[in-house]
N, C-alpha and C positions, 0 to 999 in steps of 0.2 A: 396102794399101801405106801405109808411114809417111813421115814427111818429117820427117828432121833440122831440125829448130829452131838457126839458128845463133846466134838474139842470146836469151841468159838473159830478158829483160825479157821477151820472148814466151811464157815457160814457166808454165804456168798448174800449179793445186794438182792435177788428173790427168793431166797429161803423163806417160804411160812414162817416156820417157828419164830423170826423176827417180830409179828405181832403178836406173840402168844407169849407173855412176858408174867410172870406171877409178882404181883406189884403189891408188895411192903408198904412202908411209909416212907422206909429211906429211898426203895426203888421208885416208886412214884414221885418222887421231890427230883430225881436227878432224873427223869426221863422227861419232866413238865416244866421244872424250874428254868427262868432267862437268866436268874442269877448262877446257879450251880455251875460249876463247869470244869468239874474233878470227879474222879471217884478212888478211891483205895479200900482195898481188901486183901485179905489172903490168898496165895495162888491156889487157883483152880476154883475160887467163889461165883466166878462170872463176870466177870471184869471187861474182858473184849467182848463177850455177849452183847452186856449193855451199851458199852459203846456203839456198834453198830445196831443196837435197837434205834438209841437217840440220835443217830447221823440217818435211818431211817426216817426217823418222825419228823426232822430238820427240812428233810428231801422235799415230803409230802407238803410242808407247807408251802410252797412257792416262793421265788424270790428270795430263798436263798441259796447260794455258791457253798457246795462242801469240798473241802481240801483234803487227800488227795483225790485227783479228776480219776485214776485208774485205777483204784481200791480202796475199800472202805475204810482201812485206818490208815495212817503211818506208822509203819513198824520200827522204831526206834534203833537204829547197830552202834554197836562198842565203835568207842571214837578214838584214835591215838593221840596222847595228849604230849606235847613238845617237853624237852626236859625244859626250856625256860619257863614255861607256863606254868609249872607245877605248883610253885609256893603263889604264883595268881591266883590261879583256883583252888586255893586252899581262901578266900575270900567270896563270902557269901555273894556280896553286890555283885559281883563281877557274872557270878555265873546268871543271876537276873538280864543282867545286859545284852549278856550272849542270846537266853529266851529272845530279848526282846529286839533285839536285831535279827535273830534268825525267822522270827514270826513277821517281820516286817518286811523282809527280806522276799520270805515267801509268796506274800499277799502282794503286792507291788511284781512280783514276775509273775505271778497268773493274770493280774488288769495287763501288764502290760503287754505280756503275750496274747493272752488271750481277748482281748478287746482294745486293743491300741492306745494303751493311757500314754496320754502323753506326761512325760515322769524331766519335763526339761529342769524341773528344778532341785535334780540330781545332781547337780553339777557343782554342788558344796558338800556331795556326799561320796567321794569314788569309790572306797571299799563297797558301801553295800552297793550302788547302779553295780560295779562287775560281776557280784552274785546275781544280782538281778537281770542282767543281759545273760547270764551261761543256762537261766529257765531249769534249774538243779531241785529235784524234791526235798521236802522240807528235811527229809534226812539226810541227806546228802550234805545241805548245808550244815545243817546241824552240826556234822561228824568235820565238812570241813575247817570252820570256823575254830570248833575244837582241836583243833590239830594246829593251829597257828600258833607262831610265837608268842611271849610276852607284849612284844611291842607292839604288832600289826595287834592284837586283842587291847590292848590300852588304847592304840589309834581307832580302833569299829568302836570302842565306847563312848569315844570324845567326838564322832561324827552324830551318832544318834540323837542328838538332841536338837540336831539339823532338821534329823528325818523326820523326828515325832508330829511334828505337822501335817506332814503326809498323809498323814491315815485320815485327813478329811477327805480325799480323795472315792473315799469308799461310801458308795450310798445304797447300796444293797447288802444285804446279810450277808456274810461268808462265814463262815463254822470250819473249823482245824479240830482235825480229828486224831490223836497221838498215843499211841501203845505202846507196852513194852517197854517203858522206856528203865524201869527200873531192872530190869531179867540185861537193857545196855552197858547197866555199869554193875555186874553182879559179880558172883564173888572169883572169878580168875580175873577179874580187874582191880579190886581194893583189896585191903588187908584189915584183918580185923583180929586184935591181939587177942587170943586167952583163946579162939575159935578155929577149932582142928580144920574143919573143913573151911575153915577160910582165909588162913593167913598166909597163902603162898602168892596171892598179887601183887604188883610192884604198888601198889597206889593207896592215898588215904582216904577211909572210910567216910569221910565228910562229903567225899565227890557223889556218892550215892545219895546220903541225906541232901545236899547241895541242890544237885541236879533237878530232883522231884518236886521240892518247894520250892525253889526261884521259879518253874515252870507257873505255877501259880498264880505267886506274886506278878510274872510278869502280866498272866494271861489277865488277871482280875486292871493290872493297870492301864493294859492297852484298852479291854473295853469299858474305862474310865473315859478314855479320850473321845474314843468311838464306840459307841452299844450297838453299834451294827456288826463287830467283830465275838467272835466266842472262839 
């Protein structure tokens, strides 16, 4: 006998029910598509379901690396954000940046760790190589990188454009897999005027809209450079 799994969080990498997916239009375009590589819905629609459908079906086809090595998604945590940094990240680009250094970040410590890339020409990059030598899950950086100053976050966005080259390094598929991340910046972090249950956070509600869409933007521009990344 089986038992229906009603909360996604509980669905491990051999759960059945992962290939028994009742496929829409919209769910078949984001389970199949090489372009897709979002989903948003309402909570509780099935949102980490399908993630961990399509980091299955990623699996099965061979030759590609899925991120994280020890569970199926990345769970996204509330990050402490510096009082200097606050009116930074009240600036759209910025928080793109941060995606796109922390995704880079990531993908350069798993080659590196995990198959010995040689990364010598890190050496016009030191912010990110010292993330990239401490081998930190992509949440980990995430939350750290968010927690920085003004400055050190103006200095990781003026390296980046060092790194972007970088990503030719990658000749095999790698897929990043990331959840949660809006329930990270929810409402005991932002404030949201006119809204009983939500305006008691110290923080501006833009960090939430922010957050979600630069993820995007970043992810759609990194695999601009490189299509071997999702």
């Amino acid at each position: 006998m089986n038992v229906l799994i009603q909360d996604a969080d509980q669905v491990d990498f051999t759960d059945f029910s992962l290939n028994n997916v009742y496929r829409t239009k919209c769910v078949d375009n984001f389970l199949n598509s090489d372009k897709i590589f979002g989903i948003a819905a309402a909570r509780g629609i099935g949102k980490t379901f399908l993630l961990k459908a399509r980091r299955l079906i990623e699996q099965e086809k061979g030759g590609v690396e899925c991120l994280p090595e020890d569970a199926m998604l990345a769970t996204m945590a509330k990050p402490s954000i510096d009082s200097s940094a606050k009116n930074y990240l009240l600036n759209y680009d910025n928080w793109v940046a941060i995606w796109e250094s922390t995704i880079f970040i990531s993908i350069m410590s798993y080659l590196y760790h995990k198959e010995a890339l040689d990364i010598y020409e890190l050496w016009k990059c030191p912010l990110h190589k010292k993330y990239i030598m401490l081998n930190g899950s992509i949440e980990d950086v995430f939350c750290q990188i968010c927690s920085q100053t003004k400055k050190f976050l103006y200095d990781l966005r003026g390296e980046y454009s060092a790194c972007r080259s970088l990503f030719r390094l990658v000749h095999n598929g790698i897929s990043i897999f990331i959840d949660r991340l809006d329930q990270a910046f929810a409402t005991d972090f932002y404030k949201v005027e006119g809204q009983t249950l939500s305006n008691t956070g110290p923080s501006d509600p833009n960090y939430w809209k922010f957050v979600q869409i630069s993820l995007a933007q970043a992810s759609y521009r990194i695999n601009a450079i490189n299509s071997h990344i999702k």
